[in-house]
VEXDREN-2710 file (C-alpha; in Angstrom, 1 decimal):
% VEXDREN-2710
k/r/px/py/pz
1/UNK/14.0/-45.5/23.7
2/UNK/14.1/-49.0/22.1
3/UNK/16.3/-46.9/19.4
4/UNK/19.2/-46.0/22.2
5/UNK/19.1/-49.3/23.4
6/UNK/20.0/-50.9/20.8
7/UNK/22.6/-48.4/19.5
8/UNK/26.2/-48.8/19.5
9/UNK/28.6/-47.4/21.1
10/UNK/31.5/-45.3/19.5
11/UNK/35.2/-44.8/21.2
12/UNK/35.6/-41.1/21.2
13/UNK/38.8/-39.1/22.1
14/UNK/40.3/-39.9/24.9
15/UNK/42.3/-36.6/26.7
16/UNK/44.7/-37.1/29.4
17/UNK/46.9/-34.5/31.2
18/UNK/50.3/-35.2/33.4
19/UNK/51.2/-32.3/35.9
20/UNK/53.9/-31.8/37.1
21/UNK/55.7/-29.3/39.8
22/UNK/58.4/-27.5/39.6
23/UNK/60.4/-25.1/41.8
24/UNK/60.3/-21.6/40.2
25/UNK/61.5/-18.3/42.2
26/UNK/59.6/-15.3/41.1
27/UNK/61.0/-12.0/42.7
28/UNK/58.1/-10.7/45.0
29/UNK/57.3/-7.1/44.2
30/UNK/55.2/-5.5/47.3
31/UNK/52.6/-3.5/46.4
32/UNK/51.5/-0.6/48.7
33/UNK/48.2/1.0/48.9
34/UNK/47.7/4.5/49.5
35/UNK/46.0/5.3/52.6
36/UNK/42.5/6.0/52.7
37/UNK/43.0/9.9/53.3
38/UNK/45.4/10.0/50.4
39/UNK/42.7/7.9/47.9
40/UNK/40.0/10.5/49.4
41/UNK/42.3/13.3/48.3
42/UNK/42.9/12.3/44.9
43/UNK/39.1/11.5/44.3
44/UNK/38.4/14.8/45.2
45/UNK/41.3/16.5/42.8
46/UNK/39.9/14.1/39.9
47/UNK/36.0/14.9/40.5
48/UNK/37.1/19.0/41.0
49/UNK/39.3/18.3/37.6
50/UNK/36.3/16.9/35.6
51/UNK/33.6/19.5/37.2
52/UNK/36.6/22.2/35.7
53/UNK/36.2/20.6/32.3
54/UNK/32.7/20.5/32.3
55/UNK/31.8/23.8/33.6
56/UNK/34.5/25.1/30.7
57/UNK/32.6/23.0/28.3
58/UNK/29.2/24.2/29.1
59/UNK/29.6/27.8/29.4
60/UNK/32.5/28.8/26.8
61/UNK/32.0/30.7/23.8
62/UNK/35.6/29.2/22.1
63/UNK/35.3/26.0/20.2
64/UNK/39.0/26.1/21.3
65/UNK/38.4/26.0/25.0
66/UNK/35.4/23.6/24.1
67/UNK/38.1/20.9/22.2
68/UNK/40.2/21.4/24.9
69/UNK/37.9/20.5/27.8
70/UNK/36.5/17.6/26.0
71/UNK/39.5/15.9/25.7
END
C-alpha cells in the first residue's frame, strides 16, 4: 500500500464526444404479420415438407432420390 501512495499519477487519454440532432425523414415501410391461422398453416406445410424428405431419405433405394431429399 505505502507503494500506491506514494506513486504518481499519469494523464491518460482524454475522450470526449459532441452529439448532435438532426432532422432525418426515413420513409416508414409497414410491416404486416400473417395471422396466426396463416403461420399455423405454413408450419404445418414446412413440417409435412421435411417429414416427405425424410421418409424419401430413409426408405429409398436411389442414391438419386437420397441426394435429392437431402438437399
Amino acid at each position: 500500500m505505502e507503494k500506491y501512495e506514494k506513486a504518481g499519477t499519469k494523464m491518460l487519454d482524454r475522450w470526449s464526444i459532441m452529439t448532435f440532432e438532426r432532422n432525418i425523414s426515413l420513409s416508414c415501410h409497414k410491416v404486416t404479420q400473417p395471422d396466426p391461422t396463416e403461420k399455423s398453416s405454413i408450419a404445418h406445410q414446412y413440417e409435412d415438407s421435411v417429414l416427405a424428405h425424410l421418409t424419401n431419405i430413409l426408405q429409398s433405394d436411389q442414391e438419386s432420390v437420397v441426394l435429392s431429399s437431402a438437399k
